[in-house]
C-alpha positions as CSV (number, residue, x, y, z in Angstrom):
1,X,-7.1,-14.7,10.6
2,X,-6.8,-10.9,11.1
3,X,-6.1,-8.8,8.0
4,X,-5.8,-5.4,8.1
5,X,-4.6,-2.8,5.2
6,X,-2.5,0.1,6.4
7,X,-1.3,3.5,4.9
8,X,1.8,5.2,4.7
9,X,1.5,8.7,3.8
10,X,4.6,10.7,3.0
11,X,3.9,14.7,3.3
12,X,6.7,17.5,3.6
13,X,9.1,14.8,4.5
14,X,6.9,13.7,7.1
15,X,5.0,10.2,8.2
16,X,1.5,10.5,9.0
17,X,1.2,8.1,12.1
18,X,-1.7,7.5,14.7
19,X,0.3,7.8,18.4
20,X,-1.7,5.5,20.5
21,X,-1.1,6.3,24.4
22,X,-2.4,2.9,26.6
23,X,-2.9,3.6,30.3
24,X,-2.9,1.5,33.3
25,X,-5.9,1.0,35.6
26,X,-4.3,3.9,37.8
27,X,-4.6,6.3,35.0
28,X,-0.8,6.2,34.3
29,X,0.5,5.6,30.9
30,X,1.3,2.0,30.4
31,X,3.1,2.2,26.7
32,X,3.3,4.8,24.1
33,X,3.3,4.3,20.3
34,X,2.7,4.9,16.7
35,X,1.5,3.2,13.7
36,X,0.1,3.6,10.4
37,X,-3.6,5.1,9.5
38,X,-5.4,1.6,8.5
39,X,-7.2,-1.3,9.9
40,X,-9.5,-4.5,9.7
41,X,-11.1,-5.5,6.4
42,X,-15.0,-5.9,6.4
43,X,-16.6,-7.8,4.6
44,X,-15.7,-8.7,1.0
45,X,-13.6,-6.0,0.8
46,X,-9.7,-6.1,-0.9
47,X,-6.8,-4.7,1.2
48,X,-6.8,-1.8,-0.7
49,X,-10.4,-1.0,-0.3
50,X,-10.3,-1.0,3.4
51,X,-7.2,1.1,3.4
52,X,-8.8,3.7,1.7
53,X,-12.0,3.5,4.0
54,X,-10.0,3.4,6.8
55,X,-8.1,6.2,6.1
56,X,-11.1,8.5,5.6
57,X,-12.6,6.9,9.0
58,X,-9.6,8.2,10.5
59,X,-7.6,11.5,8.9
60,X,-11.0,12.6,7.0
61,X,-9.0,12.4,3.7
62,X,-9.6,10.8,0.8
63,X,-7.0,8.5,-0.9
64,X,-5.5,6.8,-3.7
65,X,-2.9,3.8,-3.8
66,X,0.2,4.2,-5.4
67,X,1.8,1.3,-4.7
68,X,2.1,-2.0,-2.3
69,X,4.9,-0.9,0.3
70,X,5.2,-4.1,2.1
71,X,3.3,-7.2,3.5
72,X,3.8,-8.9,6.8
73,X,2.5,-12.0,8.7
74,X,2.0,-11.2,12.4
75,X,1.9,-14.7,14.1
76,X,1.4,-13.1,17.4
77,X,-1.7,-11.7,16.6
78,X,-2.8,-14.3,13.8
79,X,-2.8,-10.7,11.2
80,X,-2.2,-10.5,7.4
81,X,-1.5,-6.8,7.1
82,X,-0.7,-5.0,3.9
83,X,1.3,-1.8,3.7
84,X,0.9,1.1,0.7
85,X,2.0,4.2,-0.4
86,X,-1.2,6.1,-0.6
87,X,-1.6,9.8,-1.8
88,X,-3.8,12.2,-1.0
89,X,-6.5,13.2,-3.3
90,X,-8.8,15.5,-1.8
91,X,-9.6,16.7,1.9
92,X,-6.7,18.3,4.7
93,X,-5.6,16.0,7.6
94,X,-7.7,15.8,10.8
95,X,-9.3,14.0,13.5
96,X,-12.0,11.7,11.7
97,X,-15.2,10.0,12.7
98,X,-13.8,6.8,13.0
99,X,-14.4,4.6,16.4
100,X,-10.7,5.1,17.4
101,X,-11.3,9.3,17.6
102,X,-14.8,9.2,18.7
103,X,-14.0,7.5,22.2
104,X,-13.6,9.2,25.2
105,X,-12.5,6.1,27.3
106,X,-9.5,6.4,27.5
107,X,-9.0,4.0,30.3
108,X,-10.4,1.3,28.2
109,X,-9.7,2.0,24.8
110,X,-6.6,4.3,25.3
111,X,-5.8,8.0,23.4
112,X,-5.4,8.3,19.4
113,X,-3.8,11.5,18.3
114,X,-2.5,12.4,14.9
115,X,1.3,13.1,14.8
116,X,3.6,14.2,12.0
117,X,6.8,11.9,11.9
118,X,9.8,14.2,10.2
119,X,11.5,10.9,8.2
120,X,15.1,12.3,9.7
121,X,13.9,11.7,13.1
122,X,12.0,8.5,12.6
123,X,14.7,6.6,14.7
124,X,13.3,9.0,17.8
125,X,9.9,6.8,17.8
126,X,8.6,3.7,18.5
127,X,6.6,3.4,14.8
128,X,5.1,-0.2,14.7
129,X,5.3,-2.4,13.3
130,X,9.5,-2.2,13.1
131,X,10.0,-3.9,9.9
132,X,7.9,-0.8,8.3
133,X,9.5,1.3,10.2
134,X,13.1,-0.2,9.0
135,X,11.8,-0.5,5.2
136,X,10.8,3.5,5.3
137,X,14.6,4.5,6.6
138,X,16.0,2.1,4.7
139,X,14.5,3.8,1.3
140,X,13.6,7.1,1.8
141,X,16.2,8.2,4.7
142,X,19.1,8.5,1.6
């Protein structure tokens, strides 16, 4: 099994996603989408330890966890992912080192780019996974 350990960010009302653009084999754009900094565990590592790695792979930030947002079973994709609030401690948002920015093949591996998500137009985009998505309107839309 999969498990992965994801951030949510909240900044000037805003959700920091990764938009992830796939493309056909003709170069044209097969699906467009968004999801949360994060990713596999290595090693012995907790959820919350590869969250915070992760993060800094990615954003160059470091990070702390507030709080456990959410856990879901993916069946689909045999993946235990964890959801937290995290806050930034120390660093400003950009590209990072990790794999995900450092290709160029975007054929293969397809385009990351880091996008702002106002939380009043979070309906406007397909954020993934959806129950996330729902949770984050459902408590911080009001």
């Amino acid at each position: 099994m999969n498990k992965t350990g994801r951030a949510i960010i909240i900044e000037n009302n805003s959700i920091v996603s990764i938009k992830r653009t796939k493309y056909n084999e003709d170069g044209t754009v097969k699906r467009i989408y968004y999801t949360f900094p994060g990713g596999h565990l290595e090693g012995e590592e907790t959820f919350e330890q590869a969250t915070i790695r992760e993060v800094y792979e990615e954003l160059s930030v470091d990070v702390e966890i507030e709080s456990e947002f959410m856990s879901l079973f993916n069946k689909e994709l045999d993946r235990d992912e964890k959801f937290f609030l995290v806050k930034i401690k120390s660093g400003n948002i950009q590209k990072g080192n990790g794999p995900e920015f450092a290709n160029t093949d975007y054929q293969k591996y397809g385009k990351y780019e880091i996008v702002n998500i106002k939380i009043e137009e979070i309906e406007k985009y397909n954020l993934l996974p959806i129950e996330v998505k729902n949770k984050i309107i459902e408590n911080f839309k009001k």
